[in-house]
Every structure is written in structure tokens, then in C-alpha cells.
C-alpha positions as CSV (number, residue, x, y, z in Angstrom):
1,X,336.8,145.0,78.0
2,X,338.7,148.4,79.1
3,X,341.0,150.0,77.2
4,X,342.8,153.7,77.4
5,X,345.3,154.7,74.7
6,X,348.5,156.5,75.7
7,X,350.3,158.2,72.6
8,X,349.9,156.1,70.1
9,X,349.7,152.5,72.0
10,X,346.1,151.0,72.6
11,X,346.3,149.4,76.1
12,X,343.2,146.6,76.5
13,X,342.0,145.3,79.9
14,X,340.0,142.2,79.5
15,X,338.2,142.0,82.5
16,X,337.8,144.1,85.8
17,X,340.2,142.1,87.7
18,X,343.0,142.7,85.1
19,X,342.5,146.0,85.1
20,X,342.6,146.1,89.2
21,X,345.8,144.3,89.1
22,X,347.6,146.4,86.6
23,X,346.4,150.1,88.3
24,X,348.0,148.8,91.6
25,X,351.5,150.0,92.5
26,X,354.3,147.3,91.5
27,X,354.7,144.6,94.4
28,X,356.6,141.9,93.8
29,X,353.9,139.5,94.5
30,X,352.1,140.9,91.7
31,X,355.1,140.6,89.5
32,X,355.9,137.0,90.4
33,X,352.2,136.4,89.9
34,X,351.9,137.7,86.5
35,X,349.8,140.2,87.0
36,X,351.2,143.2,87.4
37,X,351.7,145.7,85.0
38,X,354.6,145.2,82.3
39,X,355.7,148.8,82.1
40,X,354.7,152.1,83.9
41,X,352.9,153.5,80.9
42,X,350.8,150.2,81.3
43,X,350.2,150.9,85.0
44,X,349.5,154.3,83.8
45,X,347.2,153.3,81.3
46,X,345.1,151.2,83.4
47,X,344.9,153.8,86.1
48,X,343.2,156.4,83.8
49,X,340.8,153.6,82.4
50,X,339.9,152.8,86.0
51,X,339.4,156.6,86.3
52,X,337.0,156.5,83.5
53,X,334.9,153.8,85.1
54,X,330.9,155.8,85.5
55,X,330.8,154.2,88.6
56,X,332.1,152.9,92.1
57,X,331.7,151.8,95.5
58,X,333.6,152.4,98.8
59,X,334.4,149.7,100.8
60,X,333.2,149.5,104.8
61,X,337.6,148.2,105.8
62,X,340.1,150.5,107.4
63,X,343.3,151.6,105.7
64,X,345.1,152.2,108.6
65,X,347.9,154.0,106.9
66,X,345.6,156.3,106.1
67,X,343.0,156.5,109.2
68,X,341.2,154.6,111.8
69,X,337.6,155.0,109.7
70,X,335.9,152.8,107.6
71,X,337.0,154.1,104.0
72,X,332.9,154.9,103.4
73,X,332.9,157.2,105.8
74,X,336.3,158.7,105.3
75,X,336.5,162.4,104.1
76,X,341.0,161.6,103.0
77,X,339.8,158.1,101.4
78,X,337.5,160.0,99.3
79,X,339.7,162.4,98.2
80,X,342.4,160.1,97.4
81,X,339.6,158.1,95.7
82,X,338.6,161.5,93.5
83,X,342.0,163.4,93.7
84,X,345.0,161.0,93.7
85,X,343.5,157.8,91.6
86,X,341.4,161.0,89.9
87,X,338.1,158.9,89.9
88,X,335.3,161.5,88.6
89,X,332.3,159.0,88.2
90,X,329.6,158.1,90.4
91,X,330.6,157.0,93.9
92,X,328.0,154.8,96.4
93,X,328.6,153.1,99.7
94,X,328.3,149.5,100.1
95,X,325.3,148.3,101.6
96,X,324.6,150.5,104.5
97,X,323.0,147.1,105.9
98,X,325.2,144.8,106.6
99,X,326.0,145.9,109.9
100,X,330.0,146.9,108.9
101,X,329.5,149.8,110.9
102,X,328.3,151.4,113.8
103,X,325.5,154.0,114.2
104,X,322.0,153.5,113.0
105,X,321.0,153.4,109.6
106,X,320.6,157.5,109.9
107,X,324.1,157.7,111.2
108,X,326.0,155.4,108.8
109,X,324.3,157.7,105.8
110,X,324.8,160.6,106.9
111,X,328.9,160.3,107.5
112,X,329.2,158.4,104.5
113,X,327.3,161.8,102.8
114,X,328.9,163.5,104.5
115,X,333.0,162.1,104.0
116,X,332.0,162.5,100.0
117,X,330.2,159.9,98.4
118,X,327.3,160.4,95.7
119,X,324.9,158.2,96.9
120,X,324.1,155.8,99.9
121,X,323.0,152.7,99.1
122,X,320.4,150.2,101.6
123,X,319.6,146.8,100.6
124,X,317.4,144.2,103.0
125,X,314.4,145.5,102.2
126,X,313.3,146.5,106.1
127,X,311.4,149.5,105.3
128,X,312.0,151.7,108.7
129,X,316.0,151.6,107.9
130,X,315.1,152.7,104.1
131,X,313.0,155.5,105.4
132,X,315.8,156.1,108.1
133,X,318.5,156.3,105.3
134,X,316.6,158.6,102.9
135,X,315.5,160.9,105.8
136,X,320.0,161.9,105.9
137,X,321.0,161.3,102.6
138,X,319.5,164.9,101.0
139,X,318.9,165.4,97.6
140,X,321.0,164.4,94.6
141,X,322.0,167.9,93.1
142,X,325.1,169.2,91.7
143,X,328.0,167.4,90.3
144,X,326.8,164.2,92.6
145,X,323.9,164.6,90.0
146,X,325.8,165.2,86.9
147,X,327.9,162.4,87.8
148,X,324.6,160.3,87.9
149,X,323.1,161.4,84.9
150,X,326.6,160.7,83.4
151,X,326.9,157.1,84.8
152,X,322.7,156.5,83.9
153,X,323.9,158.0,79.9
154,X,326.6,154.9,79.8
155,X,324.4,152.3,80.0
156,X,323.1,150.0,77.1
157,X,320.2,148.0,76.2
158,X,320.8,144.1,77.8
159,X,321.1,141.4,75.5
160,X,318.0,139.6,74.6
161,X,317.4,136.5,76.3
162,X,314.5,133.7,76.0
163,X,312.6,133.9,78.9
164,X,311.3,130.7,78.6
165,X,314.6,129.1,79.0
166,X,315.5,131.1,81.7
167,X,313.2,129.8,83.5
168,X,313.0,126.2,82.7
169,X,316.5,126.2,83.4
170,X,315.7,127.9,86.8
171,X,312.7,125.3,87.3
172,X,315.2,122.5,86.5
173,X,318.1,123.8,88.9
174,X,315.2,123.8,92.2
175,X,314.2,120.7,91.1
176,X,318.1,119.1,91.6
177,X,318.6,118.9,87.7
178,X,322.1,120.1,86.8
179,X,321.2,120.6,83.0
180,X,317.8,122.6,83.3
């Protein structure tokens, strides 16, 4: 659940997706959807809320109203991301390892570091390419680090689970059984 409050009026998101669709600018499609915000102060409302989220990630497309690089490794989609939308939490890449863009491991960090983002994230496992991608990321210091530590303060404990169940259910699912 997201919520921001302007004046007096409580505004609740339920899920992500809502709150996606009613930070966007009004289309049309949106509107003949459902989806889009009913008012501006709604819009409003759930732009600051997705302001408030502790963290993001950039995605490796082109917004070629904007520029011909992938938004990652794009200084202007990182400051629209922090200035215009006014997001202040922790920002990561996607994974650096898909192969989205071009450039070694090494070279992929180091613009997306270096366009504006907190922290570059790798994810296959191949140890070379995590070694390549920590060698030009730097260090996390200064408000990339506060915005860390701020995003790391917001979590919560996980609800308990059974174990047990877990992975029976797992055990059941390999074995072709539906219900665990």
C-alpha cells in the first residue's frame, strides 16, 4: 500500500502498478482504461508517493525524445529521474548482465556510475564480470551512501513462514503435484 496526503485528503495506492499508472501524465488510453488519475491533485499525489519510494532501478531502453542512450547510462534521464519526478532514494541499474548494452562489464558500470546512479548491480554469478564490475564502480560514499543507509533503515522483519511447508510444497511442485 502507498499513500501521500495532500491538504487534508489521504490519497492510497494499493499496489505498485496503481501507483505507476496514476503518476503518469493523462493519456487518453489511460483514461478510457480506468487507470488514470481522477484529478490532478491525484496525479500529484501519487507522483510524490513515488518520489518517496527508498529505492529504484533504471531501465537499459532508449527514450528517444530524450537521447539516443540507454536511460542507465544517461546523465539527462537521471536527472529527470532525481530532478523533474524528484526521486531522492536509492537508484541501481538493472542487471549489468543481460547483455542490453554494449561495452564489457567494466564499461557498462562505469557509464552507468558515471550518468548518476547509486549503485550497479551484476547478477549471473560469473565471477571475472563481478570482479570486472567492482573494479569501476568506486566506493559508496556521500549522499549515494546516505541514500543507502536510508533505503537499508526502511526495511522490516519478513513474515514468518513454516519452513517445512515451504518446502514440501516445493518438493510436491518438482514432483508434478499441483497441491504440494
Amino acid at each position: 500500500m502507498y499513500s501521500h496526503q495532500v491538504g487534508a485528503e489521504l490519497f492510497r495506492f494499493p499496489d505498485l502498478r496503481t501507483l505507476m499508472a496514476r503518476a503518469t501524465p493523462l493519456r487518453s488510453g489511460d483514461q478510457l482504461a480506468g487507470i488514470a488519475a481522477a484529478t490532478d491533485v491525484e496525479r500529484v499525489a501519487a507522483q510524490a508517493a513515488l518520489a518517496d519510494l527508498p529505492m529504484g532501478m533504471t531501465a537499459h531502453i532508449v527514450f528517444r525524445a530524450l537521447s539516443d542512450r540507454p536511460a542507465t547510462q544517461d546523465p539527462a534521464m537521471i536527472a529527470l529521474i532525481r530532478d523533474r519526478i524528484g526521486f531522492d532514494g536509492l537508484l541501481m541499474t538493472d542487471d549489468l548482465s543481460m547483455e542490453a548494452l554494449s561495452g564489457s562489464i567494466g564499461d557498462r558500470t562505469a557509464a552507468s556510475i558515471a550518468a548518476g546512479v547509486d549503485m550497479a548491480l551484476h547478477c549471473n554469478g560469473d565471477m571475472a564480470e563481478m570482479r570486472d564490475c567492482a573494479s569501476h564502480c568506486g566506493l559508496l560514499e556521500g549522499a549515494a551512501l546516505a541514500r543507502a543507509d536510508a533505503a537499508l533503515a526502511r526495511r522490516h522483519a519478513p513474515d514468518p513462514v513454516d519452513i517445512h511447508a515451504l518446502e514440501a510444497e516445493l518438493d510436491g511442485l518438482l514432483r508434478g503435484r499441483a497441491d504440494g
